[in-house]
N, C-alpha and C positions, 0 to 999 in steps of 0.2 A: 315403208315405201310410200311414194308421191304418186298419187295414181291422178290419170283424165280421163276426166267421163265424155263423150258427145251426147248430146240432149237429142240429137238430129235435126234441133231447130239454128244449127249454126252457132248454137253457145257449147262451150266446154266451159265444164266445172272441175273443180280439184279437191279430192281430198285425200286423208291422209291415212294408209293401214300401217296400223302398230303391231311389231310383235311381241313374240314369237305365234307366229300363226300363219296358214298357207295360202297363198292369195291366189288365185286363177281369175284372172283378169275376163271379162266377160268382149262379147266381139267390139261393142263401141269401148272400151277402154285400154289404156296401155299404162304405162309404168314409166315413169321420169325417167331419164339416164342423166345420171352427173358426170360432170367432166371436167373434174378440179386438176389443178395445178398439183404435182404431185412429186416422187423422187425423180433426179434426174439419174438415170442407169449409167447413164457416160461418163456422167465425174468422177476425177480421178479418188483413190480408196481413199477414206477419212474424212472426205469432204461432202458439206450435206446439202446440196445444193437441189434446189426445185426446177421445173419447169413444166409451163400451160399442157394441160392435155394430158397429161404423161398417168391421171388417175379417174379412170372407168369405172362407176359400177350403178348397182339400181337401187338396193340395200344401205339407206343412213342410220351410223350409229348415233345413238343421242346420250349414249353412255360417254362418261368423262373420258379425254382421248387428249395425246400429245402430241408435241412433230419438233423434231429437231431440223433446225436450219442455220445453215451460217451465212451472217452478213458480208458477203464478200468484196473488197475495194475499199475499206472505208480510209480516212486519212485523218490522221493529228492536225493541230493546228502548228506543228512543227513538219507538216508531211510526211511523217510515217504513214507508212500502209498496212494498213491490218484486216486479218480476216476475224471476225467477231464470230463465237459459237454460241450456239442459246436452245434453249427447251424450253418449250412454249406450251405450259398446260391448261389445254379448255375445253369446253363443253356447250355442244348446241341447246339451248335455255328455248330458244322461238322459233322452230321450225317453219311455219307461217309467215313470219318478219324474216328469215332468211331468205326463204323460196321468193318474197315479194322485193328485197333490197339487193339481191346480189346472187349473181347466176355462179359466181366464184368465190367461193369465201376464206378459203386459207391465199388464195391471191391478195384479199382483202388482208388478211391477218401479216402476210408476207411484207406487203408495203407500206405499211402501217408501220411494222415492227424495224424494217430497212430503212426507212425515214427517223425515228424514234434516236436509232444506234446514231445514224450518221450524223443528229446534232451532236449527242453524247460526245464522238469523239471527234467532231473537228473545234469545239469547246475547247479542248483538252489538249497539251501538248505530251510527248510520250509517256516523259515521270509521273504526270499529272494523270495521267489514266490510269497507269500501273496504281496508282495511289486510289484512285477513286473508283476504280471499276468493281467493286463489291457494290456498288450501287446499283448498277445493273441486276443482280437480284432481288430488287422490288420494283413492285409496280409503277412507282412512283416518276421514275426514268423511262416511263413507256404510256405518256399521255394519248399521242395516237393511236398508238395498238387500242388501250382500252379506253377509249371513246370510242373508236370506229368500231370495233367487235360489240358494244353494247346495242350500235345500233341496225347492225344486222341481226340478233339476236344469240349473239355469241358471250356467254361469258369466261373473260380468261381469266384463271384462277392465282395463274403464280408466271413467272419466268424467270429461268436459273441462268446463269452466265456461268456456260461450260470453260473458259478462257479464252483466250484467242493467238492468231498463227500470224506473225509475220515472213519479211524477208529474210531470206538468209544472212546477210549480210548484217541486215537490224539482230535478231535472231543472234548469230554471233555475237555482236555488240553487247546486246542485253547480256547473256550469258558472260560476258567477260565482267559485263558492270556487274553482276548477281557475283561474280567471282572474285572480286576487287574488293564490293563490300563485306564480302564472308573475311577475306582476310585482315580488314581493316577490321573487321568489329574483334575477331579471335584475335589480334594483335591490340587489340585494345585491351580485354578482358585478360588477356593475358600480362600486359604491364599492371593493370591492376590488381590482379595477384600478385604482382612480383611488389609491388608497392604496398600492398597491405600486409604482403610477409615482412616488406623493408621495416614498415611501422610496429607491425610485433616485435622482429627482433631490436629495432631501436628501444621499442618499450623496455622489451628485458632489458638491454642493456643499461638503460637507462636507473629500473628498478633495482637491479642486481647495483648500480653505485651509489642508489640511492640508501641501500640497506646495508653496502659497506659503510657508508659514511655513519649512518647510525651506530653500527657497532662500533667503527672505532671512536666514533665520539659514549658508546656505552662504557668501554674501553677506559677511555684517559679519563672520565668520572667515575672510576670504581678504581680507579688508580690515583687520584687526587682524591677520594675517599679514604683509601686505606692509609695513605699517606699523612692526612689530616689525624686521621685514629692513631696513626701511630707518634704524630707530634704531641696531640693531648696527652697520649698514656705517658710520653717520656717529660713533660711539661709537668704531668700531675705527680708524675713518681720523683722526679725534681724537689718539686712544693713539697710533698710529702716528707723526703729526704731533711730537706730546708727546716719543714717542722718540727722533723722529732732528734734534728741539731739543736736547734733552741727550746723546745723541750727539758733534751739533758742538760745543756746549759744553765737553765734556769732548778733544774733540780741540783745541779751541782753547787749552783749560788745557795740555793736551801742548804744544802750539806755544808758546806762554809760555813754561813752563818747560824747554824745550830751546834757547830763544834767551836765558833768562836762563843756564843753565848757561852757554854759549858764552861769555857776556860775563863771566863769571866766570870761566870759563878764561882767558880771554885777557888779566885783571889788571884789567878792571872794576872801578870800585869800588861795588859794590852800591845802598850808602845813596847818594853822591851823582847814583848815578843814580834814584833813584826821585824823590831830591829834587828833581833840574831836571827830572825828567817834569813832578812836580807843579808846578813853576814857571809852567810852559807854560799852564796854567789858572788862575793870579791874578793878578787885575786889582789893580793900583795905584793907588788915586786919592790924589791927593795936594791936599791945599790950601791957600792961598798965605794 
């Protein structure tokens, strides 16, 4: 608690009681009341909307603490209208520097952070935010909030970017575009399987003729083979035949002339013998 003391000399002093512990304020002193900006009760459900006054008490936590709030109105640089959603988590670091900089401090953190969003997305035209607004979850997109929160004594830790809410009509739009591209991408993926099975089966196809041709070119070489084999066998058995003609031949010449010798040893008389061989084969006709 933020306690004031009266001196009675017309000065008030302030200091500060921490708890957990029971404070009974003595007759010169009282207890701060804060009167931050706080939920608005009226807004309609889902919607996190603040307003001045709206949070009373006497008791500040200085334990880590969050607040959700949406930036409402903002517009593209295409004039969509969007309502921004955000969580904002921080913690009072400087009680002291707060009490002396700012009678309001989540007002301070509010417009800060409502200034921040609203470059963000008049920057930005609609695809371009859909695209980019993961950026919104770091700090780095929220120069004001944390500079200004540092110098009241606030340090804000993180900020989530819960999504955001447009018009219906955008809203519509969006969801037909979100629907338009589900089907262009499944009818994408889906041609490319139908393409990658085309190119399998062309492969087989392809393979399966490529492995006929082999066989039948294996085919007509084991066919032109056998056919080669079987010309030498009939070529050699040929030659062979050829040979053991001239062969006998030639040993038949030996028998000849080892029985004409014979008959020449033994006082044949050569010529008369060849002559009545030849006799033996002329015919005589004779006529009258």
């Amino acid at each position: 608690m933020v306690m004031y003391k009266d001196s009675g000399d017309g000065n008030v002093s302030r200091h500060i009681v921490y708890g957990p512990a029971v404070c009974v304020p003595q007759s010169n002193e009282w207890a701060h009341q804060f009167v931050w900006t706080g939920k608005d009760h009226n807004a309609p459900p889902l919607v996190n909307r603040k307003t001045p006054g709206s949070l009373v008490f006497h008791a500040i936590r200085l334990v880590p603490d969050q607040m959700y709030f949406d930036v409402e109105g903002t517009r593209t640089a295409d004039d969509a209208l969007l309502d921004v959603r955000l969580m904002i988590f921080y913690q009072i670091t400087d009680l002291d520097l707060m009490m002396d900089r700012t009678q309001d401090p989540l007002s301070e953190l509010i417009n800060s952070v409502t200034a921040d969003v609203m470059s963000f997305v008049n920057a930005n035209n609609f695809e371009n935010f859909k695209e980019n607004s993961n950026a919104l979850n770091t700090l780095d997109a929220f120069p004001h909030l944390t500079s200004r929160s540092k110098s009241i004594g606030i340090d804000v830790s993180k900020v989530v970017f819960r999504g955001y809410v447009s018009a219906n009509s955008l809203q519509q739009m969006h969801d037909e575009s979100i629907e338009t591209r589900t089907k262009l991408k499944l009818q994408q993926e889906t041609e490319l399987v139908e393409q990658e099975l085309a190119d399998v089966k062309q492969g087989r196809i392809h393979r399966r003729d490529h492995e006929d041709r082999l066989e039948a070119q294996r085919t007509q070489n084991h066919k032109l083979e056998m056919e080669e084999k079987f010309r030498q066998a009939a070529l050699k058995a040929t030659q062979e035949e050829h040979e053991q003609q001239v062969l006998q031949r030639k040993e038949l010449q030996k028998l000849e002339l080892s029985y004409f010798d014979n008959l020449r040893g033994i006082g044949v008389d050569m010529t008369k013998y060849f002559v009545s061989q030849n006799e033996k084969n002329v015919k005589v006709v004779r006529v009258d």
